[in-house]
N, C-alpha and C positions, 0 to 999 in steps of 0.2 A: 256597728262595725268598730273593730279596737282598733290600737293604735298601730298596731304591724302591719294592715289591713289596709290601712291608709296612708301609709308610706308606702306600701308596694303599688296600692293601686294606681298612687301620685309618679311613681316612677314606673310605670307603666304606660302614664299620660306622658310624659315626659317620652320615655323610647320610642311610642306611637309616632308622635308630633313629629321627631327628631325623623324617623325612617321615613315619612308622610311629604314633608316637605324640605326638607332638606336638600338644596339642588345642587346636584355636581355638576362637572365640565364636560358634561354627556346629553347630545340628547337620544329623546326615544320617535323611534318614526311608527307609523302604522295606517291599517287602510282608512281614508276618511269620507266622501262625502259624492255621492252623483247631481249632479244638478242641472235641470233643463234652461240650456243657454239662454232659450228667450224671455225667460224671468230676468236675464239682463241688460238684455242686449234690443233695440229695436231700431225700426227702418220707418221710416214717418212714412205711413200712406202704405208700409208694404204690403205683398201677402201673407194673410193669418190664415188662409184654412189649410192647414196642411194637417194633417193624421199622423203622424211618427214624429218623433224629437229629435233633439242633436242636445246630447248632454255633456258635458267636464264632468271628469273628476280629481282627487285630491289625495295628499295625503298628508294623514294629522303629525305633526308634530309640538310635543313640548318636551322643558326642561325635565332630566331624568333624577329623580328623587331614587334613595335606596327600594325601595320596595319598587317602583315601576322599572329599574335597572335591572331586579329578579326577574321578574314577571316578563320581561322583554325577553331574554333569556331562553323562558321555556313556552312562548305564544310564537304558534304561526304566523309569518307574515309581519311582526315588530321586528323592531333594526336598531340596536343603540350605535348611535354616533359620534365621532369627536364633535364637539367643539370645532375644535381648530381647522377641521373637514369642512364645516359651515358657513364660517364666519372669514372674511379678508383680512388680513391682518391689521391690529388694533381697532377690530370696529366692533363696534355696543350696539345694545339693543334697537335705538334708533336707528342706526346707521344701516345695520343690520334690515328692519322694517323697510325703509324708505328705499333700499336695493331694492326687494322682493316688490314693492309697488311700483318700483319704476320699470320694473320687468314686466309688470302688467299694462303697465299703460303702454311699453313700445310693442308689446305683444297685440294689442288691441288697434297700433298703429300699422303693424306690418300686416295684421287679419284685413282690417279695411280698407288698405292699399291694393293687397291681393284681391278681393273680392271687386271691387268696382274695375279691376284690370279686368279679371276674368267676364264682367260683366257688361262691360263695354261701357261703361257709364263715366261721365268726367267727374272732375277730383283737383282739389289743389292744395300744395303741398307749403306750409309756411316753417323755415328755421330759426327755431326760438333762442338757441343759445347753445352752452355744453353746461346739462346737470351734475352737480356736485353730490357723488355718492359718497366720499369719503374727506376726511383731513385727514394727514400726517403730522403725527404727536413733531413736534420741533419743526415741521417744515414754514416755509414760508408763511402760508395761509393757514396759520394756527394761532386762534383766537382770534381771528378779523372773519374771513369765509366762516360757512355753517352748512350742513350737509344738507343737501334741498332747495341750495342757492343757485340760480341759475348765470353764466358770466353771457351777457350779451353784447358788453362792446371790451375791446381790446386794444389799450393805448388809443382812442379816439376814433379807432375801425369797430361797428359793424359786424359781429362776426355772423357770416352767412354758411360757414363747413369747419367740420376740424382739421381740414386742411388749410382753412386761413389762421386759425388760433395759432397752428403747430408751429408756421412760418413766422410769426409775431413772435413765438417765447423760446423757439429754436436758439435763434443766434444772442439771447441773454444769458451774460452769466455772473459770478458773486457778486453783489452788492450792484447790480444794473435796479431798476424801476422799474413796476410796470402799473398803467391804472386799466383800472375795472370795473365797469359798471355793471353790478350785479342786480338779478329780480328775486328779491325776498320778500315772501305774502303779499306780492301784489302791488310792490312799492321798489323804485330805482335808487338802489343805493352806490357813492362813489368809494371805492377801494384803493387805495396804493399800497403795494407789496413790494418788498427787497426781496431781490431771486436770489435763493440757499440751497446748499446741496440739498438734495433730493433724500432725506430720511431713508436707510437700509442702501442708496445706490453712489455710493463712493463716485464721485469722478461727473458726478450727471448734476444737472444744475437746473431748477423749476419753481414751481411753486408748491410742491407738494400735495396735490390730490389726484385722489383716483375721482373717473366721470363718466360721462355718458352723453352723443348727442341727444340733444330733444328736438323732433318734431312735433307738428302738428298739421293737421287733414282736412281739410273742408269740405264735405261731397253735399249732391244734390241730388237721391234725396238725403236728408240730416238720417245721421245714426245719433242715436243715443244709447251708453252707455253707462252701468250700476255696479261696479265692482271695488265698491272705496275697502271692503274690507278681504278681499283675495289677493294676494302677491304670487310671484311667478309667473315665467314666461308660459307654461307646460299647455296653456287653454288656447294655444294659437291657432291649430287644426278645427277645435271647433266652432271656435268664432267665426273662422270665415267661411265655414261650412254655412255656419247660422243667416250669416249675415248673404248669402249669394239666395239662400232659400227663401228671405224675407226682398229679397228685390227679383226674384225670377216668379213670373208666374208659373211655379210646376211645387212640384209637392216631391224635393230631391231624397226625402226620408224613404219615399215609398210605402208610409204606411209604419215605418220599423221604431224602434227605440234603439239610436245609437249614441253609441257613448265612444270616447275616444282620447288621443295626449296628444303632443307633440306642437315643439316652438315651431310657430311660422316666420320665413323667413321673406324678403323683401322681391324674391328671387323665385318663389313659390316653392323655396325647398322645405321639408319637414323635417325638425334637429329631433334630438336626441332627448330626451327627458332624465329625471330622475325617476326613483321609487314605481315603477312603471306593473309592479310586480303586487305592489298595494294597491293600485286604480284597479286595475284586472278586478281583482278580489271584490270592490267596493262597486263594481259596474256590475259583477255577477248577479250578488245580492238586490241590488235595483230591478233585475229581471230584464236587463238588456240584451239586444240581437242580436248586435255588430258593436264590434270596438276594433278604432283604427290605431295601429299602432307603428310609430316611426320605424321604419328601415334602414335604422341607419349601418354605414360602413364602420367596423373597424381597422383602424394603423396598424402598422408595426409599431409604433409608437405606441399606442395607447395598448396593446398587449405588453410593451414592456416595462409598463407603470404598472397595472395590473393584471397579471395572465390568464384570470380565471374572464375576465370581464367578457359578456355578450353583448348582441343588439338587443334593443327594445324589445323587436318582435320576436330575438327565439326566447328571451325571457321571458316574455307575454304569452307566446304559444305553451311554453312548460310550465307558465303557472295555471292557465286556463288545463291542461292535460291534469296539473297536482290537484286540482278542486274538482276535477268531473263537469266542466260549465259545459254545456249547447252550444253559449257565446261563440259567436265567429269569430277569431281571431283575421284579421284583413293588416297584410303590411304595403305600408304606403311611402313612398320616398319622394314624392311632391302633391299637391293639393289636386293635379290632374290625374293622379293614381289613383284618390279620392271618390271624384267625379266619375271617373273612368268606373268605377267597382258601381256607382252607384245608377250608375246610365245602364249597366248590364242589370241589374237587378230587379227579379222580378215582381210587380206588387204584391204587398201584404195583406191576402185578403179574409 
């Protein structure tokens, strides 16, 4: 090889690399993954003979490098995304993670709620604190709190609702104090904060974070749950599908392989998802029967943010029409629409 030869090819490696990994402020979404809930999810002592499944599914996302930002482009079913669509403002990678986990674990707390209601079974309910999804760059709790930190008492209260915190930090304002005892890995740590304006909100005075109640549930029989590496609320529906199957003596599948989305709500409602139109796709391929998909309403409001936007389910019935699937498309707008579809149904024999 001469020496022309080996400059082009070096600058070839080089162009390569640079298109290959190079991550813009974009990502790429696409269909990812079916997986049979009871691979996560169990009921101590429940029932296991059941014939059909209850499966989640997913959709893949990573950072969009030039060549996967082409490619997205011109592939069915990939979506490139802002940033800025995704992410709250000022939050990073972690902060970003430990949302998407926390959405899993209230997701897995509102499935299990709902299911031992529907199931007639007692349940107790313990209030851990309010989790720390975000800091605000200058706000108060910037460098002392850490995203993941849980506040459990409040000036020497206890906090048992965010209705008691909000009463506590309402009536402070510039340079007032407050202490905090926070749970970080497991350990009680003591905090004092000077309450400052609120970062982006002129005129409001706090501590600077965005958060989230945390519960926690006790039932009898124990669930145990395996989901340290899945984020998102989207698995709500069939968790508690999962989870009524494995404490009812009946076999609610029917025999079938169902697959399905939608956040479960405390309420028994079924929210609205994302990427709804990539799980379809990724349920097809699996060789699923039924997929349950949220019904939800649209506003006036939300048509005039976006006007083209649908529900889950006409977007799931017109992906399932665009690909040719068998798939049943079934729209559900609470866990007893669910039930309800699956008590008519006839076995799979």
């Amino acid at each position: 090889m001469n020496k022309l030869s080996k400059i082009l090819l070096g600058l070839f490696i080089i162009i390569f690399g640079v298109l290959s990994f190079y991550r813009l402020d974009y990502y790429v979404t696409r269909p990812g993954g079916t997986y049979n809930i009871a691979d996560f999810i169990s009921v101590q002592n429940g029932d296991e003979d059941d014939v059909g499944t209850f499966n989640m599914t997913t959709v893949a996302m990573g950072r969009a490098t030039p060549i996967t930002y082409v490619l997205a482009q011109i592939r069915d079913f990939y979506d490139i995304v802002k940033m800025s669509d995704v992410r709250q403002e000022e939050e990073d990678d972690e902060e970003y993670n430990l949302r998407q986990l926390k959405y899993m674990t209230d997701s897995q707390f509102n499935a299990t709620y709902v299911a031992f209601n529907r199931a007639g079974l007692d349940y107790r309910i313990t209030y851990k604190g309010l989790y720390i999804l975000n800091i605000l760059s200058g706000g108060a709790a910037d460098g002392i709190l850490k995203p993941g930190d849980e506040i459990v008492e409040a000036d020497g209260k206890r906090i048992e609702s965010l209705k008691e915190f909000i009463e506590i930090v309402n009536p402070k304002t510039k340079g007032d104090e407050i202490q905090l005892v926070v749970k970080r890995a497991n350990e009680l740590i003591d905090e004092k904060l000077t309450i400052k304006e609120i970062p982006g909100a002129e005129g409001r005075y706090g501590i600077g974070i965005t958060y989230s109640e945390s519960k926690a549930i006790t039932t009898d029989p124990k669930v145990t749950v395996k989901t340290e590496d899945i984020g998102g609320p989207s698995a709500g529906l069939m968790f508690t599908l999962e989870l009524l199957n494995q404490l009812l003596d009946t076999d609610l599948t029917k025999g079938y392989k169902i697959a399905g989305t939608g956040e479960m709500h405390e309420d028994g409602q079924v929210g609205r998802i994302g990427g709804i139109d990539k799980k379809v796709v990724t349920a097809d391929k699996q060789g699923m029967a039924i997929f349950f998909a949220p019904d939800d309403e649209i506003t006036e409001a939300m048509l005039e943010r976006n006007p083209k936007i649908v529900s889950n389910y006409e977007l799931a019935k017109e992906t399932a029409e665009k690909i040719g699937t068998k798939m049943k498309i079934v729209p559900v707008k609470t866990i007893d629409d669910a039930l309800q579809y699956l008590e008519k149904l006839e076995p799979n024999n």
